[in-house]
N, C-alpha and C positions, 0 to 999 in steps of 0.2 A: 504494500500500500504506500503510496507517496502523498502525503499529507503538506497543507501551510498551515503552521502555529500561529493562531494571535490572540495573545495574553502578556503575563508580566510577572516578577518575582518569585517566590518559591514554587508555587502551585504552577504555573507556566512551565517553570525550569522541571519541577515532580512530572509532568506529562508528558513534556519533551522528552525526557530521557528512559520512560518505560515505555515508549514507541520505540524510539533510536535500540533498546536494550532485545526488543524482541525482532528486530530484524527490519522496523519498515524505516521509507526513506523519509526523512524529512526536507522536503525540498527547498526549505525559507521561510523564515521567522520574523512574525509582525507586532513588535512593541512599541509602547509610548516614549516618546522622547523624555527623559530624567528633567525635573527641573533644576534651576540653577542650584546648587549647593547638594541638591540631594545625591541618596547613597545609591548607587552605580545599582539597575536592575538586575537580579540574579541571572533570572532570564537571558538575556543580552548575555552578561556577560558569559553564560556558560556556553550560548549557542554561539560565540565568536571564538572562544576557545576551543569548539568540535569543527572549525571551519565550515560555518552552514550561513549561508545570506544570511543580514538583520537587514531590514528597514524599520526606520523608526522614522512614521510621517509624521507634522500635529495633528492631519485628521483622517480615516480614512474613507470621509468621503470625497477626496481629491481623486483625480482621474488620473495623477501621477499611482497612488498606492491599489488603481482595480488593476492600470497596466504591470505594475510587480508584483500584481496576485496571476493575472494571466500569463505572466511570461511562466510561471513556475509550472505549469502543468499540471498544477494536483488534481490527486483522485477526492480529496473531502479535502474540508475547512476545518481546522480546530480551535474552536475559540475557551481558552482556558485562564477563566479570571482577566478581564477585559471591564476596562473603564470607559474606553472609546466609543461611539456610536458607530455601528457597523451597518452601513444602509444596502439594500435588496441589489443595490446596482456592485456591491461590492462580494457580498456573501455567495450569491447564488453562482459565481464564477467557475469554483471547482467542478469538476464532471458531477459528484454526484450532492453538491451544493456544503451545505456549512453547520457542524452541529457546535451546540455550546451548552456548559456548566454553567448550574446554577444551586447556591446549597439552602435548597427548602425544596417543601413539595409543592411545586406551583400547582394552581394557582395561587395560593395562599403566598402569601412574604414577598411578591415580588420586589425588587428595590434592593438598594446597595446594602443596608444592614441587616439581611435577610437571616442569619443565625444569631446576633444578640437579639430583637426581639419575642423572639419564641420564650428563650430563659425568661427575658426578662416580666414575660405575660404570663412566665408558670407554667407553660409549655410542659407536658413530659412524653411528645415526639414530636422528631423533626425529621430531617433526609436531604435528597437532593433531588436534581433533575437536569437528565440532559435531554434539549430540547432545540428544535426550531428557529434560529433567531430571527425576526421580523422586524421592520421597522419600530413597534410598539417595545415601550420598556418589557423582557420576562413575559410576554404576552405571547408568543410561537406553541407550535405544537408540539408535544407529549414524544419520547420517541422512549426513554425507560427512567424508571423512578426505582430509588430504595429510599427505606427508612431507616431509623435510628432514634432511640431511648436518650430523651434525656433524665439524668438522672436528679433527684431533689436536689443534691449540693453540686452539680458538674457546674462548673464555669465555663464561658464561650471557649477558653484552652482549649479543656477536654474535650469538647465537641468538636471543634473543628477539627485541632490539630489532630487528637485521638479515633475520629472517626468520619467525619465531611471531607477529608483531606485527601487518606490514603482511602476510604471507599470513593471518591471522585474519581482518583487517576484510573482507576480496574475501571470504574462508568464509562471514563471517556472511551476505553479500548473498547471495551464488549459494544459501547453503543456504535461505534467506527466500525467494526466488524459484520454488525448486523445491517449498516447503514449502506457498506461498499458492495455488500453480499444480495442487495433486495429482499432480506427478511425483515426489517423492522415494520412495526405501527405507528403511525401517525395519530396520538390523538387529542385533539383539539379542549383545551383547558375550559372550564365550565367557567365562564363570568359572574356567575349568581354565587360562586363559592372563592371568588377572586376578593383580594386585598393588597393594597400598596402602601408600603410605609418609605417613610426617607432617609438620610443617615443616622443613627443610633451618636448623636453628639455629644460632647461633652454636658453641653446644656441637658440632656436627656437624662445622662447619668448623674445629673446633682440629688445628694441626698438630703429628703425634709423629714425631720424627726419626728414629726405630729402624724405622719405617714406610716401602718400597718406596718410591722416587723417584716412580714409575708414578703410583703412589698419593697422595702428594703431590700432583702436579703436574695430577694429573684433581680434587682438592678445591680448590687454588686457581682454576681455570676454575671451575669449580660457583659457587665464593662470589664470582666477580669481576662486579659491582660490590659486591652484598650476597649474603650480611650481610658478607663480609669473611676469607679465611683469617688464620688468625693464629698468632702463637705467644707466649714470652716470653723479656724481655729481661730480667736483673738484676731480676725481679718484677712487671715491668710489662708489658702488653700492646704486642705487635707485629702488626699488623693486612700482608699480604702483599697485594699486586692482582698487576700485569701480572710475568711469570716466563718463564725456559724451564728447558725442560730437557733436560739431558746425562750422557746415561746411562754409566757406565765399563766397557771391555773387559775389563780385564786386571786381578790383584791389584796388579800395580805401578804403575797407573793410580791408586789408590783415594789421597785425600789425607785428611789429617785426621780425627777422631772426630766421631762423628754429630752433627748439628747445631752444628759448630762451624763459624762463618766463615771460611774459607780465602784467599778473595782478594775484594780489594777494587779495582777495576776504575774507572776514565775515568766510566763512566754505569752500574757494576753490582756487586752482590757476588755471591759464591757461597757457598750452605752445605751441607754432606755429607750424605746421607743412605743409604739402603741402597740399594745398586745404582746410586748417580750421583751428581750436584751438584743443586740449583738454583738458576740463576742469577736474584736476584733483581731488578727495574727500579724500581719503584716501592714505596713502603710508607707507614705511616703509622705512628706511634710513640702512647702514648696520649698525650692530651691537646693532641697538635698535626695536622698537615694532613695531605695526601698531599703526597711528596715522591718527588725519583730516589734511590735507597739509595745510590748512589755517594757523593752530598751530605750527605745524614744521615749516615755514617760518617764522610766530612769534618770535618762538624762537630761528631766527638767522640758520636756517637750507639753508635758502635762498632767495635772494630777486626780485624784478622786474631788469630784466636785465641778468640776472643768466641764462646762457647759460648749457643746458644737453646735455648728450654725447658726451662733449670732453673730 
């Protein structure tokens, strides 16, 4: 099978090289131009290092990037984690046109943050889908889906990285195989059961203490690794990763006023919120690293009594 790539960083470079490994050709490689300062795409760099074409357009709907899709010959299109818009004059080029990743089960999640919102809604499944690309955002048809569990504590990590990631690159193959072979199904995503959300932002991950434990504790999984739940300390940003949570029985259970630090713990704190604590593991303060919260309050970062989010 002779394939064009167009994607970017790990997940791009992950599917580039379990083609390249089982034998098919990759004929040329289509990523986004790095912006100034930033760090060099893995992608790129790996597929210039196997000496295989890169082009990197700013858009591919320039008729410079359909002609370096047509000169390549490919039999499919492989679109693998792709920020670009990729329009009908561009995709359908390969012989037997262009399939693309996507990690939800469309219809549902379409849109760029499509695996921290699930966590963060309490989600306990998600999956992916390779599909169709059409002009419409995640809106193309159906060619194969799997699922995946997520779990009460999983943070966005474990899902993607532990199972969206490496179940995507096996999707892209199988779906490539069935797609070059004329067995696949084409099937057309139900709009009545469709939803689009947009980036999962920082703004999104701000945490409010008068806000459900529940609630809490499903946006810090959402934003762990990024962008980061957060709140505020004495005015400054407090950035929240790895947490659990312990919800209370009883009114005489309840300690403290909301978002106030209650105890400070060996490896943890804990801070109130409606209907429980969270105990937090780790954090990151602005302008310094990740650390265990037990240690940053050690060292004076903050103490029992210390009120977040004011």
């Amino acid at each position: 099978m002779r394939i064009a790539l167009i994607g970017q960083q790990d997940f791009g470079r992950a599917v580039m090289d379990a083609f390249l490994e089982r034998g098919d050709a990759v004929a040329g490689v289509f990523c986004a131009p790095e912006k100034e300062g930033a760090k060099a795409d893995a992608l790129r760099t790996a597929a210039q290092e196997r000496g295989l074409p890169v082009f990197q357009f700013a858009s591919l709907k320039s008729q410079e990037a359909a002609e370096a899709l047509r000169g390549l010959d490919a039999d499919l299109g492989v679109m693998a984690y792709v920020l670009q818009f990729a329009p009908q004059s561009f995709v359908t080029i390969p012989r037997h046109g262009t399939i693309q990743y996507h990690p939800s089960l469309l219809p549902r999640y379409r849109g760029p943050s499509s695996i921290n919102w699930p966590i963060a809604k309490g989600d306990t499944e998600t999956g992916l889908s390779i599909f169709r690309p059409t002009d419409g955002l995640d809106e193309g048809p159906v060619l194969l889906q799997k699922t995946c569990e997520i779990g009460p504590d999983d943070t966005l990590g474990d899902v993607y990285f532990g199972r969206l990631f490496p179940m995507g690159v096996a999707a892209m193959l199988e779906a490539a195989d069935l797609v070059v072979a004329g067995r696949h199904r084409e099937t057309v995503q139900d709009e009545a059961a469709a939803s689009y959300e947009g980036w999962f932002s920082a703004k999104a991950a701000r945490l409010h203490w008068d806000a459900h434990v529940d609630h809490l504790y499903n946006l810090i999984r959402a934003a762990n690794p990024a962008p980061g739940a957060w709140t505020t300390l004495e005015g400054r940003k407090l950035q929240i990763y790895d947490a659990r949570k312990h919800p209370v029985r009883t009114f005489g259970a309840v300690t403290g006023a909301l978002g106030e630090v209650t105890e400070i713990g060996e490896t943890s704190i804990r801070i109130t919120a409606q209907g429980g604590q969270i105990e937090v593991l780790k954090l990151k303060a602005e302008g310094g690293g990740k650390m265990a919260a037990a240690d940053f309050a050690r060292e004076g970062g903050l103490r029992v009594g210390s009120l977040l989010g004011t």
